[in-house]
VOBA-1610 file (N, C-alpha, C; in pm, whole numbers, padded with zeros to 5 digits, always signed):
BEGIN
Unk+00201-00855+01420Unk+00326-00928+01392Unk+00433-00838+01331Unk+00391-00710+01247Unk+00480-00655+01217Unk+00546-00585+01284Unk+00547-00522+01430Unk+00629-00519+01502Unk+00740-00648+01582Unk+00729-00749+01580Unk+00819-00868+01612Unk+00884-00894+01477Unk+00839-00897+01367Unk+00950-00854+01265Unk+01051-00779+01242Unk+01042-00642+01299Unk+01076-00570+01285Unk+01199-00568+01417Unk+01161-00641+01523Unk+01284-00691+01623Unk+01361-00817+01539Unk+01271-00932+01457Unk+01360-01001+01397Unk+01473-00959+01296Unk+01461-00820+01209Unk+01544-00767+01194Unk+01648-00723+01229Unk+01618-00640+01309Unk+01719-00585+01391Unk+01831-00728+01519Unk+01779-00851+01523Unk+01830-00909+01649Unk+01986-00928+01576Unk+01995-00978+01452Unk+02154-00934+01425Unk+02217-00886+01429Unk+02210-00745+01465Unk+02263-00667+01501Unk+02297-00629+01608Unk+02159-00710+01727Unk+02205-00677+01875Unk+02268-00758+01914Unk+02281-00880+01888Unk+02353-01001+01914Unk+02503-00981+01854Unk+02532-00881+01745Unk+02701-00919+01735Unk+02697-01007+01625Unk+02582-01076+01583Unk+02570-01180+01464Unk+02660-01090+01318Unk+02572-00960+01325Unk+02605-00920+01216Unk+02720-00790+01287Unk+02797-00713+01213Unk+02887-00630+01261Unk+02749-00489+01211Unk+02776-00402+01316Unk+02709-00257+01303Unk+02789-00202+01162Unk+02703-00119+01127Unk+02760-00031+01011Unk+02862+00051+01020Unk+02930+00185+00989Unk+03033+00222+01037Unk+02945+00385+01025Unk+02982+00489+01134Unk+02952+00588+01164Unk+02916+00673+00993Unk+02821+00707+00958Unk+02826+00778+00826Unk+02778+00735+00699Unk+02779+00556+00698Unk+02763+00482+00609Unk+02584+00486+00595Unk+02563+00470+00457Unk+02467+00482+00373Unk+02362+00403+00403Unk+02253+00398+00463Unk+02219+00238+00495Unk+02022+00232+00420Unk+02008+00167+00300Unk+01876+00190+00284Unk+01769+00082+00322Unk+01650+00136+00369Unk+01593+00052+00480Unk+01474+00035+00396Unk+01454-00050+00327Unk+01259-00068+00244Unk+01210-00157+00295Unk+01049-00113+00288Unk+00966-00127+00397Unk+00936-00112+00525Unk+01027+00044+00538Unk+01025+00036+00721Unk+00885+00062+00770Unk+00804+00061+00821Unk+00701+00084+00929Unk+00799+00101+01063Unk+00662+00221+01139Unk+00728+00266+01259Unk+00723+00183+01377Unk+00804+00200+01430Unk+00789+00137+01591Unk+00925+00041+01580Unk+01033+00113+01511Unk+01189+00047+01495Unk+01250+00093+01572Unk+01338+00022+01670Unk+01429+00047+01725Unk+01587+00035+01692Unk+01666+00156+01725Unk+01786+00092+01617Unk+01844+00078+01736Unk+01946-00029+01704Unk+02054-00093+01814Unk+02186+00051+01854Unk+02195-00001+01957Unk+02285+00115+02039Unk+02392+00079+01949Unk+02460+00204+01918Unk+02563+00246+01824Unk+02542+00244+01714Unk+02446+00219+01662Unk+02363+00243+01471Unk+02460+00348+01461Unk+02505+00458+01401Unk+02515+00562+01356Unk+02515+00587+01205Unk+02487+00472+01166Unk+02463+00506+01008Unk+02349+00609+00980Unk+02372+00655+00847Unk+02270+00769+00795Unk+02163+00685+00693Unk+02027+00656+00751Unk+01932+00578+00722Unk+01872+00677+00619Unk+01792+00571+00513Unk+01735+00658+00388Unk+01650+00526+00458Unk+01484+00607+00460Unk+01350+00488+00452Unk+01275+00530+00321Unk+01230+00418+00341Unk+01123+00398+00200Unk+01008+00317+00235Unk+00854+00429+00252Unk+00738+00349+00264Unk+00660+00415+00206Unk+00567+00355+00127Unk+00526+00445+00010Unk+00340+00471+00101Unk+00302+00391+00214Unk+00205+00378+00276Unk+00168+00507+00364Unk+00098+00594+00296Unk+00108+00712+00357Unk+00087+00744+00539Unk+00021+00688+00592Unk+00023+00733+00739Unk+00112+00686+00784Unk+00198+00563+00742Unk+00309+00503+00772Unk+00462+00611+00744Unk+00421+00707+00633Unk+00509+00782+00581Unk+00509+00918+00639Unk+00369+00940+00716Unk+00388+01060+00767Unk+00430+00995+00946Unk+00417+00900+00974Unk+00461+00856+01133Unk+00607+00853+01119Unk+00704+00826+01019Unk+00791+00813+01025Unk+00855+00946+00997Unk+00801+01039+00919Unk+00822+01197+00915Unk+00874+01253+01045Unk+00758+01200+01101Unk+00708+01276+01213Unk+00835+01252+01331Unk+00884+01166+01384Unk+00989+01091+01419Unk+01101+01114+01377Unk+01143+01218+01282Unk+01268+01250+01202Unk+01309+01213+01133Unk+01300+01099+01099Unk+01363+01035+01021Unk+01307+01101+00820Unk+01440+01118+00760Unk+01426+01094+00587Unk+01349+00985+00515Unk+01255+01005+00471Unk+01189+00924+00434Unk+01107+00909+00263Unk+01130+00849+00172Unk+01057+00865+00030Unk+00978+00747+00063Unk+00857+00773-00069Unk+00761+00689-00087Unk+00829+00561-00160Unk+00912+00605-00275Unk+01006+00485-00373Unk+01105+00536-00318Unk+01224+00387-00344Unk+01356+00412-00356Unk+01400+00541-00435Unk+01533+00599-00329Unk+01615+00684-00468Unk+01737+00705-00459Unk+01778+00695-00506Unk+01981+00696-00534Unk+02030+00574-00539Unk+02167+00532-00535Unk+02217+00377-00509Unk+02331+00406-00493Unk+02440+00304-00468Unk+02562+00362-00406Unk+02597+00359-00283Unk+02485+00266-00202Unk+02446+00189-00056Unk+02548+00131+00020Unk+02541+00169+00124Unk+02676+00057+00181Unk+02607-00088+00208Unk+02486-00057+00246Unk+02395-00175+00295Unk+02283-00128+00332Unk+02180-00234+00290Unk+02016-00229+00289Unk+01979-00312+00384Unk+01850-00262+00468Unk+01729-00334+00537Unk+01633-00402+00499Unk+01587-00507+00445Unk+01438-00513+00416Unk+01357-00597+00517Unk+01206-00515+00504Unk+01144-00538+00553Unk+01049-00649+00498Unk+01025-00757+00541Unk+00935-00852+00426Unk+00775-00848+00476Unk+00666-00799+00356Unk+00509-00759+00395Unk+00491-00926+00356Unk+00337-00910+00305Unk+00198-00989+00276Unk+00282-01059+00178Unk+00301-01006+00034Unk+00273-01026-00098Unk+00438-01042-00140Unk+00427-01144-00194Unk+00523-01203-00226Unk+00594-01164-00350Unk+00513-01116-00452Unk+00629-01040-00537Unk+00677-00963-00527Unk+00613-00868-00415Unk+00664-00721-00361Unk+00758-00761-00295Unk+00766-00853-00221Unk+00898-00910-00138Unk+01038-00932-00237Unk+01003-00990-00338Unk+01134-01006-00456Unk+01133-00891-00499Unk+01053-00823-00539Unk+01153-00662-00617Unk+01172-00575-00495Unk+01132-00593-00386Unk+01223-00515-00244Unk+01383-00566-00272Unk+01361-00678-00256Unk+01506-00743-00239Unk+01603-00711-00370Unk+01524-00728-00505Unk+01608-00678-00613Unk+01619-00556-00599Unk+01545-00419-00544Unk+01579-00288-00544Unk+01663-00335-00436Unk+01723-00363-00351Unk+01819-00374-00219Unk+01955-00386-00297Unk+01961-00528-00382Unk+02084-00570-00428Unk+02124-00477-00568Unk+02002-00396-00623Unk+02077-00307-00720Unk+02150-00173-00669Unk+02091-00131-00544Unk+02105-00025-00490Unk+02231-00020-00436Unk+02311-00075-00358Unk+02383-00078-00269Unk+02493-00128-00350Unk+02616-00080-00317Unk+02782-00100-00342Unk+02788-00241-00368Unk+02901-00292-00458Unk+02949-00444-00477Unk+02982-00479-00362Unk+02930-00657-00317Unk+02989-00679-00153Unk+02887-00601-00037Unk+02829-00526-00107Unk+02725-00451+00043Unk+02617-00550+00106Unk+02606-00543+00199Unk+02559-00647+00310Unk+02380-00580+00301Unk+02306-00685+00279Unk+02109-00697+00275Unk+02125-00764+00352Unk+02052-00732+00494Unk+01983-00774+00552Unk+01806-00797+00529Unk+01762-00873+00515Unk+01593-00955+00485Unk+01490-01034+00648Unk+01452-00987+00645Unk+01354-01026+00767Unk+01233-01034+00756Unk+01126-01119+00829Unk+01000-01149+00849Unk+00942-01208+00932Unk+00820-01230+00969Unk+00742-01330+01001Unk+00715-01445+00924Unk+00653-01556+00979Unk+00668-01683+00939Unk+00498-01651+00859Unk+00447-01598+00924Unk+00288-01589+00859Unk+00305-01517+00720Unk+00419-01473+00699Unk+00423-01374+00573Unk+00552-01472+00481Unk+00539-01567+00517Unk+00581-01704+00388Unk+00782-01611+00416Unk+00833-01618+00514Unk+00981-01578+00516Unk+01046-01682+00472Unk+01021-01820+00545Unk+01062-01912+00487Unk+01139-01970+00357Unk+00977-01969+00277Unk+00961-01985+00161Unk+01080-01870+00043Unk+01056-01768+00115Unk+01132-01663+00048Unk+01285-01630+00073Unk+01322-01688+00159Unk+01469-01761+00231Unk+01502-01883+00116Unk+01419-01938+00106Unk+01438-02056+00036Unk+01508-02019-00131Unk+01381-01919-00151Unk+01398-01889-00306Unk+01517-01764-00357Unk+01566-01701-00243Unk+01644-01634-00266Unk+01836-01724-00263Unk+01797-01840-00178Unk+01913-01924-00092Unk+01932-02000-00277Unk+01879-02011-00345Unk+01850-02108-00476Unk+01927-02018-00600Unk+01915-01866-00557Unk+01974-01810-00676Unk+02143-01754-00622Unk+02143-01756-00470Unk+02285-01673-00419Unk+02282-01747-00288Unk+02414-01740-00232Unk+02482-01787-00129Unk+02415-01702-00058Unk+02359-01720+00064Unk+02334-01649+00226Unk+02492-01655+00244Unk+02501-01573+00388Unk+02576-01519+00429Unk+02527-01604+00563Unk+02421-01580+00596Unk+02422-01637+00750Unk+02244-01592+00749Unk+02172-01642+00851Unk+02033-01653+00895Unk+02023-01644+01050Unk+01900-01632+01084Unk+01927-01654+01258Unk+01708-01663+01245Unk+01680-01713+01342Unk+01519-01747+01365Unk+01529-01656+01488Unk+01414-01575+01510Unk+01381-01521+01652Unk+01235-01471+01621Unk+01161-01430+01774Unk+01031-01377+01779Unk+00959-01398+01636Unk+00944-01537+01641Unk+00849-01601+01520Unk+00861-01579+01369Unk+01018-01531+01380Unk+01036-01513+01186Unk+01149-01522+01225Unk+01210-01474+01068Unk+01335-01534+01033Unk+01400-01424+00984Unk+01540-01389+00997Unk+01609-01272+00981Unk+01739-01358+00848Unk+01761-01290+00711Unk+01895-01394+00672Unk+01941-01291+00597Unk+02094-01266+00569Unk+02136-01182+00493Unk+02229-01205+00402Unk+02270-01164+00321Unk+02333-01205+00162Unk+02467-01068+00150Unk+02531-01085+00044Unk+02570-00972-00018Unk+02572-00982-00138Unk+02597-00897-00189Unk+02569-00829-00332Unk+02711-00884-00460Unk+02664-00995-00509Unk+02777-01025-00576Unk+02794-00918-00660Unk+02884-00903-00738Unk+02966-00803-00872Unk+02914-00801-00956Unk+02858-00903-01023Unk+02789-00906-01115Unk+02636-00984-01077Unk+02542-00869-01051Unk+02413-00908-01004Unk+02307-00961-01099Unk+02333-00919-01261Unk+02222-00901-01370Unk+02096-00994-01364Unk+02172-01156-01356Unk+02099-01255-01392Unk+01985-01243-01257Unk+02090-01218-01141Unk+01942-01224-01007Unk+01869-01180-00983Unk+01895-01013-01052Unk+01787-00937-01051Unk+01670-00969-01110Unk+01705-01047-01203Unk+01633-01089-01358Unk+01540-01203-01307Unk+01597-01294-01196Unk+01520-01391-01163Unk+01427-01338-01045Unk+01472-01237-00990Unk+01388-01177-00881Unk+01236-01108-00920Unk+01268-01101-01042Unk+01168-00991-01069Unk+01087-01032-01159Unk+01133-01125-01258Unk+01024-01234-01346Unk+00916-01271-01241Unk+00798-01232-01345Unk+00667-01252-01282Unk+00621-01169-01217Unk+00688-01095-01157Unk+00688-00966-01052Unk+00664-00814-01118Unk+00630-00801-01265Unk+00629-00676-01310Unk+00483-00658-01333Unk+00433-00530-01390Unk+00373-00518-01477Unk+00225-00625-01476Unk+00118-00600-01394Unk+00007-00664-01476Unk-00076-00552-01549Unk-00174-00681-01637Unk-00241-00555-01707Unk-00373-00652-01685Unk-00460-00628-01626Unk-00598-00636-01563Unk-00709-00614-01655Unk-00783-00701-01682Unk-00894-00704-01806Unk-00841-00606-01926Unk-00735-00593-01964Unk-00640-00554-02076Unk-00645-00380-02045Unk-00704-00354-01954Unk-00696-00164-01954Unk-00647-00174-01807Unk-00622-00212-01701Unk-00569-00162-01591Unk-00420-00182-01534Unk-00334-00142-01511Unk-00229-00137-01506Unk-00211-00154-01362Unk-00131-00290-01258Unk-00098-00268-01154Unk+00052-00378-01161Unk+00075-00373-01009Unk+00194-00436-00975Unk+00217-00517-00806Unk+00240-00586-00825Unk+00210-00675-00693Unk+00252-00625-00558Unk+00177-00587-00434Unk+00206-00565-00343Unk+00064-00445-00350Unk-00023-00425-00438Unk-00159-00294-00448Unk-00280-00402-00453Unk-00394-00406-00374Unk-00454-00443-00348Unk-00512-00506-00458Unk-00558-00626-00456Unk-00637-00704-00556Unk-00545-00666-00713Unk-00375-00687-00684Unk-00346-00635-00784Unk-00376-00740-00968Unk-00377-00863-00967Unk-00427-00932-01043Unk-00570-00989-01082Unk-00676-00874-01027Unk-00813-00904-01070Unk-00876-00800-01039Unk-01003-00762-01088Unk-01130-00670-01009Unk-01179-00745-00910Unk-01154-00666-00819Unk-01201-00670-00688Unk-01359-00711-00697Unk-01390-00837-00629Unk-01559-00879-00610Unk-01645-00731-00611Unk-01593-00732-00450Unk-01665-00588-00390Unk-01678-00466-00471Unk-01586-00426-00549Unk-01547-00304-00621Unk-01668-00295-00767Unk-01639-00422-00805Unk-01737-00450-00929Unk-01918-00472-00924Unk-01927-00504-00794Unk-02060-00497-00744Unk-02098-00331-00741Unk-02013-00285-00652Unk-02050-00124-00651Unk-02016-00062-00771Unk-01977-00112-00885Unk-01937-00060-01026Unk-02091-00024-01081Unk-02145-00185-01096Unk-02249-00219-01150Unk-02388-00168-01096Unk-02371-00093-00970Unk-02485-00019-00871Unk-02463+00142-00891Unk-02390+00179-00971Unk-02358+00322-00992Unk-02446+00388-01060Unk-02497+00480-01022Unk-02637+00536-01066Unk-02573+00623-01164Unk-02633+00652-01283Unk-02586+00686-01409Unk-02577+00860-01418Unk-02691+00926-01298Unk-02706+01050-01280Unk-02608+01127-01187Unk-02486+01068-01167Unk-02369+01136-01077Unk-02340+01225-01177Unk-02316+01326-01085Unk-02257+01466-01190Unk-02177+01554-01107Unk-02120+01640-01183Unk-02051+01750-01089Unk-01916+01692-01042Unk-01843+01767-00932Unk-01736+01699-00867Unk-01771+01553-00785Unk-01708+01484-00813Unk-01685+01336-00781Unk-01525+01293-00719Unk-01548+01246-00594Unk-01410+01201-00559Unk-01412+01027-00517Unk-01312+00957-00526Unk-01330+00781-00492Unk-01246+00830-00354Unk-01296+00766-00253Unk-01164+00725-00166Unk-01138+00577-00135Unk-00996+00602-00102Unk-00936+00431-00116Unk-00944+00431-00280Unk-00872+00492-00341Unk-00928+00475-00493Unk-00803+00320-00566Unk-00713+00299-00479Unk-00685+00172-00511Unk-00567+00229-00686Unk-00617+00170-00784Unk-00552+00189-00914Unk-00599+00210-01017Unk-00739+00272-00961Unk-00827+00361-01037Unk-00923+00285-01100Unk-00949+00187-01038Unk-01112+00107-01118Unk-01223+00121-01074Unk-01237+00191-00981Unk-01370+00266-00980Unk-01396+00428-01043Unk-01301+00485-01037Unk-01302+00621-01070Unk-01300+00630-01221Unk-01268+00504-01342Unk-01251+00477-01406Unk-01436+00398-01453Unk-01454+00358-01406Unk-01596+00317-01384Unk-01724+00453-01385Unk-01695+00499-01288Unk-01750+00629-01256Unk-01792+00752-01384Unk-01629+00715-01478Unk-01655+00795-01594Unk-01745+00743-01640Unk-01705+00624-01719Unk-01767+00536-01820Unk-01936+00561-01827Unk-01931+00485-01659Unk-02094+00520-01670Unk-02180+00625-01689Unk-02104+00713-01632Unk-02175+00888-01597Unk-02119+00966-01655Unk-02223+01056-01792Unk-02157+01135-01855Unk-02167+01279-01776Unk-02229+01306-01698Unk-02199+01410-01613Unk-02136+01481-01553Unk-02043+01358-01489Unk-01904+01387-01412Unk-01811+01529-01511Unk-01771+01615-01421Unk-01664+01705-01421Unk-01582+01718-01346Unk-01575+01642-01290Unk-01473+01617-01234Unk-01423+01508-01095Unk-01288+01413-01103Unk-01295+01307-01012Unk-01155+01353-00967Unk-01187+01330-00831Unk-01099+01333-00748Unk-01016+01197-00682Unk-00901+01114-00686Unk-00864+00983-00614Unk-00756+01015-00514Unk-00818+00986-00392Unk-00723+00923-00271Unk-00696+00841-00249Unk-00593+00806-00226Unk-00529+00689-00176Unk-00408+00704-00087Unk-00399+00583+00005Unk-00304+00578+00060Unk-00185+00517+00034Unk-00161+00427-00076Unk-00073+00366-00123Unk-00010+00459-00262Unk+00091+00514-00243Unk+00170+00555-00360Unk+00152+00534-00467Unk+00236+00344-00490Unk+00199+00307-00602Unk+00056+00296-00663Unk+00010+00273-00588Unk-00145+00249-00649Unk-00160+00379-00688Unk-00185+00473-00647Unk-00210+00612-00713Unk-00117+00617-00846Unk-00006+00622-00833Unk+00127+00617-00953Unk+00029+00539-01066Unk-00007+00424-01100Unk-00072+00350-01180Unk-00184+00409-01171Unk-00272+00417-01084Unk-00431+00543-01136Unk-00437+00630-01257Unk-00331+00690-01227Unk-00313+00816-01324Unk-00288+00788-01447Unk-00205+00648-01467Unk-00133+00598-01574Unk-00351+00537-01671Unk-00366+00469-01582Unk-00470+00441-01608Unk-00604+00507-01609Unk-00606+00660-01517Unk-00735+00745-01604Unk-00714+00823-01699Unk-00572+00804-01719Unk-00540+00860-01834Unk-00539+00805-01974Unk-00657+00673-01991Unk-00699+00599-02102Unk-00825+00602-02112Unk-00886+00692-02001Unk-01044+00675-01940Unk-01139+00697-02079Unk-01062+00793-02095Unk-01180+00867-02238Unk-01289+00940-02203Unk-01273+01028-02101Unk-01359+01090-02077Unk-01312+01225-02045Unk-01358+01355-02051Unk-01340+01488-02061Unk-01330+01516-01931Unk-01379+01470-01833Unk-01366+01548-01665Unk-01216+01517-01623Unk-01230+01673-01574Unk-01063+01677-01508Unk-01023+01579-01413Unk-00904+01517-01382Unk-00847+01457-01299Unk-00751+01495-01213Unk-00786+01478-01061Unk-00692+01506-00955Unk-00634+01377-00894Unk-00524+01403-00838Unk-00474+01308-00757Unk-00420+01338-00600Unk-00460+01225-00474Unk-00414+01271-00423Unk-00372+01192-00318Unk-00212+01153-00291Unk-00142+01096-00187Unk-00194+01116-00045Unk-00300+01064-00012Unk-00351+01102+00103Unk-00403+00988+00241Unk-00395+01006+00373Unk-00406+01025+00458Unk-00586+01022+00532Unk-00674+00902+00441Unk-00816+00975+00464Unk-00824+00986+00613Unk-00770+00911+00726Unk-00770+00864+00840Unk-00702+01002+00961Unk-00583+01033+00881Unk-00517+01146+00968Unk-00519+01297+00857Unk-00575+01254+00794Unk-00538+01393+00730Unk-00661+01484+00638Unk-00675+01595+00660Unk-00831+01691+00601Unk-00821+01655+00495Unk-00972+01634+00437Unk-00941+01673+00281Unk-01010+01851+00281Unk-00971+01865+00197Unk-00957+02026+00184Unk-01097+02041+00109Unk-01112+01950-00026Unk-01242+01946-00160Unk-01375+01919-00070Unk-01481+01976-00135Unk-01627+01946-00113Unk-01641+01892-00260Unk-01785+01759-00235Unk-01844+01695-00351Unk-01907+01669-00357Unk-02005+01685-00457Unk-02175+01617-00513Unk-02183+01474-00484Unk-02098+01401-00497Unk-02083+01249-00459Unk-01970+01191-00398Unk-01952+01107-00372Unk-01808+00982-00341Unk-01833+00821-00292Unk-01743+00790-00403Unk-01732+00660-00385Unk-01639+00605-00370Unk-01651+00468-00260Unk-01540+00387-00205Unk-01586+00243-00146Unk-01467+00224-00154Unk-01465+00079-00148Unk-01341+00078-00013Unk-01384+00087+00118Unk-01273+00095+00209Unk-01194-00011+00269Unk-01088-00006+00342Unk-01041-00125+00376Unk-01075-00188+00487Unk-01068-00319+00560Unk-01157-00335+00682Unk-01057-00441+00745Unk-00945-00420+00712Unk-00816-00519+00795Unk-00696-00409+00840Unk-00622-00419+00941Unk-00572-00339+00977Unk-00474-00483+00993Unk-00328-00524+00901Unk-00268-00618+00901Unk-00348-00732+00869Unk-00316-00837+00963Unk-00444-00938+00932Unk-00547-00926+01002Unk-00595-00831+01093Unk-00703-00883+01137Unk-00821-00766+01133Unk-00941-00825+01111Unk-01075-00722+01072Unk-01048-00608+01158Unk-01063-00490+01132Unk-01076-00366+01199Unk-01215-00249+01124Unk-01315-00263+01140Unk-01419-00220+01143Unk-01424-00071+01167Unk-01338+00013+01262Unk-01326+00133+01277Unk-01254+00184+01136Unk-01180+00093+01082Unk-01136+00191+00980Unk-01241+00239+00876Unk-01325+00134+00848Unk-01426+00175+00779Unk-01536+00307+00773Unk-01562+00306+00941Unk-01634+00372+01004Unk-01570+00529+01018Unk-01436+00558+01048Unk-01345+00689+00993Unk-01372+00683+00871Unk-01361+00609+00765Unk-01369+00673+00611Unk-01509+00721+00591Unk-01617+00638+00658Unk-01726+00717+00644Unk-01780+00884+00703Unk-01707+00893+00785Unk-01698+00979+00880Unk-01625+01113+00785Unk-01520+01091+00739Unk-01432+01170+00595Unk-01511+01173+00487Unk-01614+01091+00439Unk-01652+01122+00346Unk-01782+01208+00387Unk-01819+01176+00497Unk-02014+01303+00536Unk-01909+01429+00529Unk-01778+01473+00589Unk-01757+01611+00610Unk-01668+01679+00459Unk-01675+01553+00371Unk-01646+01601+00208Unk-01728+01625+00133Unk-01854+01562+00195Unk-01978+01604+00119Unk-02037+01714+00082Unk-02073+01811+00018Unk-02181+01905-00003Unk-02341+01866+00100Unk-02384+01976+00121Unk-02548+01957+00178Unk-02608+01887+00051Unk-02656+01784+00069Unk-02722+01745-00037Unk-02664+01551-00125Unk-02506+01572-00105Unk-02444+01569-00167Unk-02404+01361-00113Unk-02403+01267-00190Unk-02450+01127-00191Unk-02306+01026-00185Unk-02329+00947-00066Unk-02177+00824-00058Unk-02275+00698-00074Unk-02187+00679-00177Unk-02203+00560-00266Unk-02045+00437-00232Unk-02119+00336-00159Unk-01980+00208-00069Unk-02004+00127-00086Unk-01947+00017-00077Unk-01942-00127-00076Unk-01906-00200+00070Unk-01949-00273+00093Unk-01864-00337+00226Unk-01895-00482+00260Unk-01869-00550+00333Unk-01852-00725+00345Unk-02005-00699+00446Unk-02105-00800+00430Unk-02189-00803+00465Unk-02163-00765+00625Unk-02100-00837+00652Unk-02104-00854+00813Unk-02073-00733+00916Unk-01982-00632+00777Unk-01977-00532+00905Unk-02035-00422+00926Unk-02035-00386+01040Unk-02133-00257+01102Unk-02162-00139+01090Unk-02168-00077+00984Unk-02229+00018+00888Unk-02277+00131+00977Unk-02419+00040+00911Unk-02517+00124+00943Unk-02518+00257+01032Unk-02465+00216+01154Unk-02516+00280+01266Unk-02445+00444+01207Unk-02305+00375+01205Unk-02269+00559+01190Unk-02287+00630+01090Unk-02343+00579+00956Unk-02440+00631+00845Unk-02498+00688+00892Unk-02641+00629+01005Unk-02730+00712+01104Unk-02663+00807+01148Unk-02550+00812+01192Unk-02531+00935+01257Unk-02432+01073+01155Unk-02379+00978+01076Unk-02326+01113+00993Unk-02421+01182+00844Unk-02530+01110+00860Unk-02606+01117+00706Unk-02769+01136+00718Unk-02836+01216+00628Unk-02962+01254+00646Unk-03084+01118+00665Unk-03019+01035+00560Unk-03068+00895+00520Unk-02973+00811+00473Unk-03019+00668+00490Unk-02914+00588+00386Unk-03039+00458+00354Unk-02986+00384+00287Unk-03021+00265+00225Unk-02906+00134+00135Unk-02970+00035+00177Unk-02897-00054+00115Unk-02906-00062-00040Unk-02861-00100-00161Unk-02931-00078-00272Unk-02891-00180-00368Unk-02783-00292-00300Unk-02798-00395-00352Unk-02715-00497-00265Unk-02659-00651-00273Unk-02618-00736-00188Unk-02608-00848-00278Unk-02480-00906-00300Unk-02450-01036-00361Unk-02307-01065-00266Unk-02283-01203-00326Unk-02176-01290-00296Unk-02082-01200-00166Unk-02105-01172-00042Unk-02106-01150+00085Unk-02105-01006+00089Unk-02111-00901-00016Unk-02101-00773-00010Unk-02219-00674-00017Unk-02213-00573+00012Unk-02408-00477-00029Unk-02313-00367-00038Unk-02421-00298-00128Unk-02360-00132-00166Unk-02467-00053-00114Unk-02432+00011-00010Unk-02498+00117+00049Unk-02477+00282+00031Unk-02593+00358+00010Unk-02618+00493-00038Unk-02696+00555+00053Unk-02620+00687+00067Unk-02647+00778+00194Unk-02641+00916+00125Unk-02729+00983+00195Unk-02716+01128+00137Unk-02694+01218+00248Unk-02597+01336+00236Unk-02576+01420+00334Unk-02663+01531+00367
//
């Protein structure tokens, strides 16, 4: 769907609904994902912002300027793109309307499965729309930027800051399981064998509650390594192994497990991977992270995972690992351990 969003965006523009930008003008686009087409005569100078790393290197790749966060302001006019998670959707929109010139034209778009509606609604409650249009199953509506923005920002973003997760974890809405420990994550917490030592890396490390775990339990560790593909979530990791209390060095790393080497070898790794590709189950992704973690391994050297009962494991364990075993299984998840 997020490509038909991403035409619901843009149809204002092909239609004449909205007027094109003017040759030169500033235009910042958050949440782009690739596979955008810009309407004949765009010539504005696009700034993207996707903090989702393979998303950030596809759009690299394609030419386009691209940061993980917003940066500068002084906008003639903003894009947004509307995801999943609904508070991330309001501080997109409040970074849009702080960013951009008094009077500068936000454009907002979505799918209907990703609550556009609803979020049309709640933005229509604090400021005048400008105009809306429905196409390819979402909804496109755009605003401008009154003069004095303070109070909207203020309402955009209440509720939307800052959680703090069993009082030590630090996240922010739109990072996975950002208001709780993850079922899955805490099962494989509680299965962590106490004798991990040496270099240690998490992948998918999320906002650092396993790698954070990892210390606690194991005084061995010298060192943990976290990948992730989400920016922010890494951004908050750091914030948060940096309360760990534990002596092993910490790396970080904006990464790519899917398209991109890891460079480190390790005595262990643990993860908790993802198994939706948008909304719907994708099982290969799992099966690549396992695949990244046998060729990060040391000879010898042990992946320690979690995963939803149902999906299909095993097999390529068999094929990338000396042995494996299941080593525990509750409420639809098992943590499985393999040695290289």
């Amino acid at each position: 769907m997020t490509h038909e969003a991403l035409k619901t965006l843009f149809h204002p523009l092909e239609t004449g609904e909205i007027a094109l930008p003017n040759p030169g003008d500033r235009v910042l686009f958050l949440g782009t994902e690739p596979g955008f087409r810009l309407t004949t005569g765009f010539q504005a100078d696009l700034a993207l912002v996707q903090g989702f790393r393979p998303d950030y290197r596809s759009l690299l790749a394609s030419g386009f300027r691209v940061t993980p966060t917003p940066e500068g302001d002084g906008f003639d006019a903003a894009l947004v793109l509307v995801g999943r998670h609904r508070g991330q959707n309001e501080n997109r929109i409040a970074d849009a309307i702080e960013r951009v010139n008094s009077d500068g034209l936000i454009v907002v778009a979505g799918s209907k499965e990703d609550g556009i509606a609803s979020l049309r609604k709640r933005v229509a409650g604090l400021m005048e729309l400008e105009g809306q249009m429905p196409k390819y199953h979402g909804i496109a509506f755009w605003l401008r930027r009154p003069e004095d923005a303070a109070q909207i920002l203020a309402a955009l973003r209440e509720g939307n800051g800052e959680t703090l997760v069993e009082g030590r974890f630090r996240t922010m809405p739109g990072m996975f399981s950002h208001d709780r420990i993850d079922t899955g994550s805490e099962l494989l917490a509680e299965n962590l064998p106490a004798d991990l030592s040496g270099k240690v890396a998490d992948f998918c490390a999320g906002w650092g509650y396993l790698a954070a775990e990892v210390l606690r339990r194991a005084p061995g560790v010298k060192q943990i390594d976290l990948y992730e593909a989400d920016f922010a979530s890494l951004e908050a990791a750091k914030l948060n192994l940096a309360e760990a209390g534990h002596s092993a060095a910490r790396n970080f790393f904006w990464h790519d497990l899917l398209g991109e080497k890891v460079a480190e070898h390790y005595d262990a790794i643990v993860m908790n991977p993802p198994f939706h590709k948008a909304r719907a189950a994708d099982p290969l992704i799992g099966q690549g992270m396992i695949k990244a973690a046998a060729a990060a391994l040391r000879r010898g050297g042990r992946l320690l995972m979690v995963a939803n009962t149902a999906l299909p494991y095993e097999a390529v364990l068999n094929g990338q690992f000396g042995g494996h075993k299941e080593i525990a299984r509750d409420g639809g998840f098992k943590v499985l351990s393999a040695t290289r």
